[in-house]
N, C-alpha and C positions, 0 to 999 in steps of 0.2 A: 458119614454124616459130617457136613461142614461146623467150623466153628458156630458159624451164623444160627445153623438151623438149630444146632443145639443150645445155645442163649433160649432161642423160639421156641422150643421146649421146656425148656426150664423155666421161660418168663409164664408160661399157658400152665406149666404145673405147679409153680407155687400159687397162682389164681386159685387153681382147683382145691389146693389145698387149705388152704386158709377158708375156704367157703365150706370146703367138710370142715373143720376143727369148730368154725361154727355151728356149724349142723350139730356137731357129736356133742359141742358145751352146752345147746340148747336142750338136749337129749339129757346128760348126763349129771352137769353140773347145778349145784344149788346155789340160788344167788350170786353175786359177784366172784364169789372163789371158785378159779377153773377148777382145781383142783382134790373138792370136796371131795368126789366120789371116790376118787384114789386115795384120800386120808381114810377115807372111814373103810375100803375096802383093807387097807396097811392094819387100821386097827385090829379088823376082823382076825387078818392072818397073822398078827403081831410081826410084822417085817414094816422096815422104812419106806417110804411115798416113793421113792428110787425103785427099789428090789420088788413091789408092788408091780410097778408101770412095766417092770423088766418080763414079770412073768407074764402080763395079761400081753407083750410086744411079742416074748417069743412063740405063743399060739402061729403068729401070722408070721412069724419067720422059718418054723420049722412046715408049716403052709406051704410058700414060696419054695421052700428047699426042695418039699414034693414035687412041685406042679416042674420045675427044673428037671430034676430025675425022673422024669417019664415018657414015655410015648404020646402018651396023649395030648392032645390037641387043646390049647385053653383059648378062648377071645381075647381079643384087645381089653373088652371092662374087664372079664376074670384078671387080668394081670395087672391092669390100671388098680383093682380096687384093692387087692393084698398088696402093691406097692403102696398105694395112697395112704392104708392104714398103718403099716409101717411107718413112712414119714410123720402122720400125725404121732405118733406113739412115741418117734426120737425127742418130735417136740416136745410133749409131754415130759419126756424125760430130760428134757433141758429145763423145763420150768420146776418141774419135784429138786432135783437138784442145786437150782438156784435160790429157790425157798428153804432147801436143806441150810445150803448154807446161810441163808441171809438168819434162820431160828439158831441157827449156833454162834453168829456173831453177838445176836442180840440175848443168848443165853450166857456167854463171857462176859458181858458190857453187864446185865443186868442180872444174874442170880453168883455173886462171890462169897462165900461161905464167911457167916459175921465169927465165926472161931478161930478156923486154920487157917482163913484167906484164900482158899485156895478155891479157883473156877469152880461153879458144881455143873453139873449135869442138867434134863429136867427133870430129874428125882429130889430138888432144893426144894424146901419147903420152909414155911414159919412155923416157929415154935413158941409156943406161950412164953412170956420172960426172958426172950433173948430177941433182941432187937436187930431184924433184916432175916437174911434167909440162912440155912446152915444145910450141907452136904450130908449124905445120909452116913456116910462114916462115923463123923459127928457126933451124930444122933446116938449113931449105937454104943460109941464109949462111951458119952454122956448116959446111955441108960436111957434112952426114953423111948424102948419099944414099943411101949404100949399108947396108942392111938393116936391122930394125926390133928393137922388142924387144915382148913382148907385154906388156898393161898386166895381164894377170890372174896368170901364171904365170911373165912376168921371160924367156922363154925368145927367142933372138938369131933374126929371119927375118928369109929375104929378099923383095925387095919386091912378086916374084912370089905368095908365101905370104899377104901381108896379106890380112886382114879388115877391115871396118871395122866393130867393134858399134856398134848404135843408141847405147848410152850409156858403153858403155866406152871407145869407141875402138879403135887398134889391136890385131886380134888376130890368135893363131896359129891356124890350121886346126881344133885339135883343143877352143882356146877356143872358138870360134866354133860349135862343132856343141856343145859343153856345152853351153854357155850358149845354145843355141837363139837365137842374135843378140839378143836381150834381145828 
């Protein structure tokens, strides 16, 4: 294959591509965020939007790896289409990643523990009587096991009720179903 013809391939495959990731965000995603259905699938499996994307990719890589080690005979679409969903799935995993990190930047910038100072997690929360957020450390040599406060709506749960949102922190029930876990 000449250089040429392979640009010509790669120009006709990202086409292809990007017209599946629309197809599949039509399909899968809810409103503006591509990436809802892999948050709420992360939740399900309690694993990162990353490590989520990684196991629903590797179905179609360990796919590939078959259709390679065999005999048999596969078409042009069969190989088009487990490469193509490969490729969208890397994308995917570019975008989970990128959103990883843009929620950990803006978790440093904005949840710093008003005691220790020191970064928290998105396990910071507020607490009645102390002004900003505080790290769960915190919380627990302060003593304040017993029940939470929501960071969206202020309202007192107990620790049975907690949520944890992706980027809010702790929430109550009925945050947590608004806000679609972020």
């Amino acid at each position: 294959m000449t250089n040429q013809e392979f640009e010509q391939l790669m120009q006709k495959q990202f086409e292809e591509i990007i017209n599946l990731a629309k197809k599949k965000g039509k399909e899968y995603a809810k409103g503006e965020d591509r990436l809802s259905n892999l948050k709420d699938t992360a939740e399900l499996e309690k694993v990162s939007v990353p490590v989520s994307i990684f196991s629903k990719m590797s179905k179609h890589i360990i796919s590939l790896r078959d259709m390679i080690g065999t005999e048999e005979s596969y078409t042009e679409t069969q190989w088009d289409e487990k490469i193509d969903d490969i490729i969208v799935y890397c994308m995917l995993m570019k975008a989970g990643l990128k959103e990883e990190r843009r929620i950990k930047k803006v978790q440093k910038e904005e949840y710093k523990c008003a005691i220790c100072g020191q970064h928290t997690s998105y396990f910071a929360e507020k607490v009645p009587g102390i002004d900003g957020m505080i790290c769960i450390k915190c919380r627990k040599e302060l003593k304040l096991e017993k029940g939470y406060t929501c960071n969206l709506c202020g309202k007192e749960i107990k620790a049975e009720e907690m949520r944890n949102g992706y980027l809010a922190g702790v929430l109550c029930p009925a945050c947590w179903v608004k806000n679609n876990n972020f």
